[in-house]
C-alpha positions in Angstrom: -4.7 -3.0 -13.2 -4.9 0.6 -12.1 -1.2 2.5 -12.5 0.2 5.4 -10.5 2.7 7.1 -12.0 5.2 9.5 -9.5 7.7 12.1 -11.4 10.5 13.5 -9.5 13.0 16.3 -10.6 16.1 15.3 -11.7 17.4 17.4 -9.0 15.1 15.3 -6.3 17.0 13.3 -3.9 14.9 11.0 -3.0 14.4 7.9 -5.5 17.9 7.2 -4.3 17.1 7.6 -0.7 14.0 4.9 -1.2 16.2 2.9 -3.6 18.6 2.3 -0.8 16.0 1.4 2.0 14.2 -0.5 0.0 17.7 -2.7 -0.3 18.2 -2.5 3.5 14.6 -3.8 3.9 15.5 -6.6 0.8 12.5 -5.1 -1.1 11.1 -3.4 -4.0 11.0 0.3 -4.6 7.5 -0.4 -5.2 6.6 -2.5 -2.4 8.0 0.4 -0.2 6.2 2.7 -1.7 3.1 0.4 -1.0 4.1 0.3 2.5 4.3 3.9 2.6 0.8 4.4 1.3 -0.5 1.9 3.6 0.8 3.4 6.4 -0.7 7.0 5.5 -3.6 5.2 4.7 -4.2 3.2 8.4 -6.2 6.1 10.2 -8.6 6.9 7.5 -11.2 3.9 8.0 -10.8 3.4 11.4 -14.5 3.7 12.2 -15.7 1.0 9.6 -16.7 -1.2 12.6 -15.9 -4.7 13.4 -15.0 -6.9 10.7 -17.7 -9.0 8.4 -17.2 -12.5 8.2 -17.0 -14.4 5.2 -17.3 -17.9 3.6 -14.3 -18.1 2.1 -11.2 -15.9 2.8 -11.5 -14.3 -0.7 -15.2 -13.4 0.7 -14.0 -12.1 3.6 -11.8 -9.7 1.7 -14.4 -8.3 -0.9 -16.6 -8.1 2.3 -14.4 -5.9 4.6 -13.8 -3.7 1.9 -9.9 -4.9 1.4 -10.4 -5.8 -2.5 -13.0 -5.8 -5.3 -16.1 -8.4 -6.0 
C-alpha cells in the first residue's frame, strides 16, 4: 500500500479545521482528505474518452484506468 505522509506546523490551523468537518460530514480525516484529492484531481483526465467496457466490474476498473491489474 502506497503512504502519503502530510506534516503541518504546530502553529498550522488546519488539522483541526479538517478534524471538525470531517465530524460534520460523519467521516474520517482521511477519507476527507481523499475527497479533497479527488476533487483536485476530476479535471486532469478529462479527455481519456468514453469508458472501456469490461467483463467483470473488477475488469472494468483496471480497464478505465481507476485501479491496478
Amino acid at each position: 500500500m502506497t503512504k502519503i505522509q502530510l506534516n503541518f506546523s504546530d502553529r498550522d490551523t488546519l488539522p483541526e479545521l479538517m478534524e471538525r468537518r470531517a465530524q460534520e460530514l460523519g467521516i474520517t480525516v482521511e477519507q476527507l482528505i481523499k475527497r479533497f484529492i479527488c476533487v483536485g484531481m476530476q479535471s486532469y483526465d478529462e479527455d481519456a474518452g468514453p469508458t472501456i467496457p469490461g467483463e467483470t466490474l473488477e475488469d472494468f476498473l483496471v480497464k478505465n484506468g481507476l485501479v491496478k491489474d
